[in-house]
N, C-alpha and C positions, 0 to 999 in steps of 0.2 A: 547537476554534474554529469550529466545526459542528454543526449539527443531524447528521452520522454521528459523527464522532470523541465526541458528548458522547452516544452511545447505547453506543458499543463502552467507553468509559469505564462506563456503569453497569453492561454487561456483566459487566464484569471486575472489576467493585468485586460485587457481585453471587454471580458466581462463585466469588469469594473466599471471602465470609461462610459462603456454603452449604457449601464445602471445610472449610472451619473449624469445622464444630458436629461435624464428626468431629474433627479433629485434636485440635482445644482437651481433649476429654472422654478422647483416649489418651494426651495425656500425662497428666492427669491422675490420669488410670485406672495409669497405668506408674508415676509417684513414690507413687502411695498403695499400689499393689501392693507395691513393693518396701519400703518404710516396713512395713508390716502385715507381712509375713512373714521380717522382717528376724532374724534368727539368736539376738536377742536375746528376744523377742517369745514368751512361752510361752503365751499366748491365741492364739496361730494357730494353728489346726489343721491337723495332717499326714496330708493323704488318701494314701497311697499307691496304693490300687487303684482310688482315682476313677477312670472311664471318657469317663460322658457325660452333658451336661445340655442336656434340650432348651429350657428359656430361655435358657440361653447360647447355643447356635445359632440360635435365633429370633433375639438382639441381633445378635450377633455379621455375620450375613448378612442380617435384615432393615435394619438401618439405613444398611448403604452400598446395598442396595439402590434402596431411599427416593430416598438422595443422587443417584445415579449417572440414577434415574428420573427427578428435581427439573432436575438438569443437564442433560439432557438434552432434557428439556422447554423449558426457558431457550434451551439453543443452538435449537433447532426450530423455536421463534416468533420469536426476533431474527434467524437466518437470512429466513425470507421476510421480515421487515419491513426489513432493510436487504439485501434483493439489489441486486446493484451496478447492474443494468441497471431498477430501477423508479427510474419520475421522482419525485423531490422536489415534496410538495403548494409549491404557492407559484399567488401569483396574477398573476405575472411570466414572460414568456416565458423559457428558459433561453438560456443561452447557451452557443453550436457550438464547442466546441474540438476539434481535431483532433492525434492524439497520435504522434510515431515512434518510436521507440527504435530507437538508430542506433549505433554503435562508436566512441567509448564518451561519448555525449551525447544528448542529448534536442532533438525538435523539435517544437516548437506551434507550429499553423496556425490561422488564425483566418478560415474559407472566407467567411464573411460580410462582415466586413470589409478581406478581402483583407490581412492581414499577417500575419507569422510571426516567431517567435525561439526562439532558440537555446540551452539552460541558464537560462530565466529563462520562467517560468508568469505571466502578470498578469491577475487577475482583480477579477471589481468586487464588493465588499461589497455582501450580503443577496439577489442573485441567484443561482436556481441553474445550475450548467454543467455540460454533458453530454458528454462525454469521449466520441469517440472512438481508440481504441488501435490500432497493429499495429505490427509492427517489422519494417527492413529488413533483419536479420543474424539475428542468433540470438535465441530468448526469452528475456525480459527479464520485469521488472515493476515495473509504476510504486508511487508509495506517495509521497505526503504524510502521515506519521504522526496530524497535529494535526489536520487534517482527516477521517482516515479511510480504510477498503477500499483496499487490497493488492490489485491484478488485474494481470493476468498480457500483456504483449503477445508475437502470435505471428505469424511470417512467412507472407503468403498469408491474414490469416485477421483480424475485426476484432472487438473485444472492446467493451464498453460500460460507462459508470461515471461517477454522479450524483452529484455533491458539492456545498457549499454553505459559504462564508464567512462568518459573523455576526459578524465584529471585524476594523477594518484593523490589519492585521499584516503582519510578513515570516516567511512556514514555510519550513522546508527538507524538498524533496523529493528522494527518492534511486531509486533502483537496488537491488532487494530480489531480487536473482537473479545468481548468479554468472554472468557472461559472458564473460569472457575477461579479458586483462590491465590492461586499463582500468577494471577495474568498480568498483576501489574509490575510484576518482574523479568516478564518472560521479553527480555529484549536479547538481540545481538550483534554484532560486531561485525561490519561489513569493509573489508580492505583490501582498494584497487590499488595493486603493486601494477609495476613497468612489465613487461612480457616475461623480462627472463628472471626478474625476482619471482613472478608464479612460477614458473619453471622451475627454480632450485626450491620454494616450498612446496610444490608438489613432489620432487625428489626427496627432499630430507623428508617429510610426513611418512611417503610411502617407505623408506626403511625403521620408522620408529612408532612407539605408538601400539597397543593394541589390535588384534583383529577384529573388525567386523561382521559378524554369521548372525545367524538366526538367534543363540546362546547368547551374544551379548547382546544385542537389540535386543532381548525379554529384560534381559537387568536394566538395559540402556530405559526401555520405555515406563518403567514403574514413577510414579508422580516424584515430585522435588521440586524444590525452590531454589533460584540463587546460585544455577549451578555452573561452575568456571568452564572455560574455553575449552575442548579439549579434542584430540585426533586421532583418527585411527588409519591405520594401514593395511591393505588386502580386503579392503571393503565389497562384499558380496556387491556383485552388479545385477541382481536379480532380485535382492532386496528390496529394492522399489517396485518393484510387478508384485511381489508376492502381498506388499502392506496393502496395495491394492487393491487386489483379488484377493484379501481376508483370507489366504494363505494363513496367512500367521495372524493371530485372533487380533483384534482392537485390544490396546491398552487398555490393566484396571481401571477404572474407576475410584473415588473416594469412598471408604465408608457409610453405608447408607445414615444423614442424620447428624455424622458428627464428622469435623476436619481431620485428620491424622494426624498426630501431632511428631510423626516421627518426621514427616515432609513439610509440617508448618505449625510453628509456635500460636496459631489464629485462635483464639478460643471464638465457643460459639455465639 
């Protein structure tokens, strides 16, 4: 649904085919072998002290070499063309999103506009957005699949990552990194509205909704599961520097030994 997601699509279609001009030709090669030398077959000929033939090793190791070189090649130049951290050509400024990964939910900040939420990504159709990452707990990785790039958030540390919507739609974005016992909930909600529906959600958010400060990010970051959509408004833009710079401590952790069960019914 992207200029990335419709590159790593031809990758992988791509990929494919070039895998396949070997495979297609050994099976082939494997039912005609057996066929031809089949027990019935007195035109086969029974080399017993055949050894070695060096046009078969020419085929045999030149042609995955070829493959393996082709491949190769393919990963090398769509690697630097979609590195996560180069801007998207566009003739639009991009737009600031600011990323957490937290225990076990997601938080976007939106320092420009001052609001934030919680399990739910909203971005505006045909602009691109510039993600920054880090996480308050353990590492984590973001991943909108339909969109595109899989990267990695890490405590102390901030990661970068340039995506771009061409179709309003709803993606689901997930949690591609085991982190504890939440993880396999910790998804969220990603929807590309037209320009001026972001527009009017970023206006209604910013007059409703809770504020974001340091106060409620300590309650916001304590563990949980399963936790709905939600938004805040007058969101600190400085928020994100400070999770960074361990300003503001890393997120508890679980009890050492046993689950919590006020954040998950898991027993041990």
């Amino acid at each position: 649904m992207g200029p990335v997601g419709r590159a790593e699509k031809t990758i992988l279609f791509d990929s494919l085919a070039i895998m396949l001009v070997i495979v297609i030709p050994t099976i082939v090669a494997t039912l005609a072998f057996a066929w031809w030398f089949r027990a019935t077959n007195s035109c086969a000929r029974y080399r017993p002290d055949w050894v070695y033939s060096g046009r078969i090793e020419l085929l045999t190791w030149g042609i995955p070499l070829l493959t393996i070189m082709l491949l190769g090649g393919v990963t090398w130049i769509s690697s630097h063309a979609l590195d996560p951290a180069e801007p998207l050509p566009s003739n639009k400024p991009p737009l600031e999103v600011q990323v957490v990964s937290l225990d076990w939910k997601w938080l976007f900040i939106y320092p420009a506009q001052h609001v934030a939420s919680v399990n739910r990504l909203v971005i505006p159709v045909g602009i691109p957005v510039h993600f920054s990452l880090t996480s308050a707990s353990v590492m984590n990785a973001f991943f909108v699949p339909q969109l595109g790039s899989m990267i990695y958030t890490m405590n102390g540390m901030a990661t970068q990552l340039n995506l771009r919507a061409d179709s309003v739609g709803e993606f689901k974005g997930l949690s591609a990194h085991y982190s504890g016992d939440g993880f396999s909930d910790m998804h969220f909600e990603v929807r590309a509205l037209p320009q001026q529906g972001f527009k009017d959600w970023i206006e209604t958010t910013g007059r409703a909704g809770p504020e974001l400060d340091a106060q409620s990010y300590a309650k916001l970051s304590s563990q949980s599961i399963g936790d709905r959509p939600i938004t805040f408004s007058k969101a600190d833009p400085g928020l994100f520097q400070n999770i960074v710079r361990q300003t503001i401590p890393p997120a508890a952790g679980p009890h050492v030994g046993k689950p919590d069960l006020v954040t998950s019914s898991r027993t041990e």
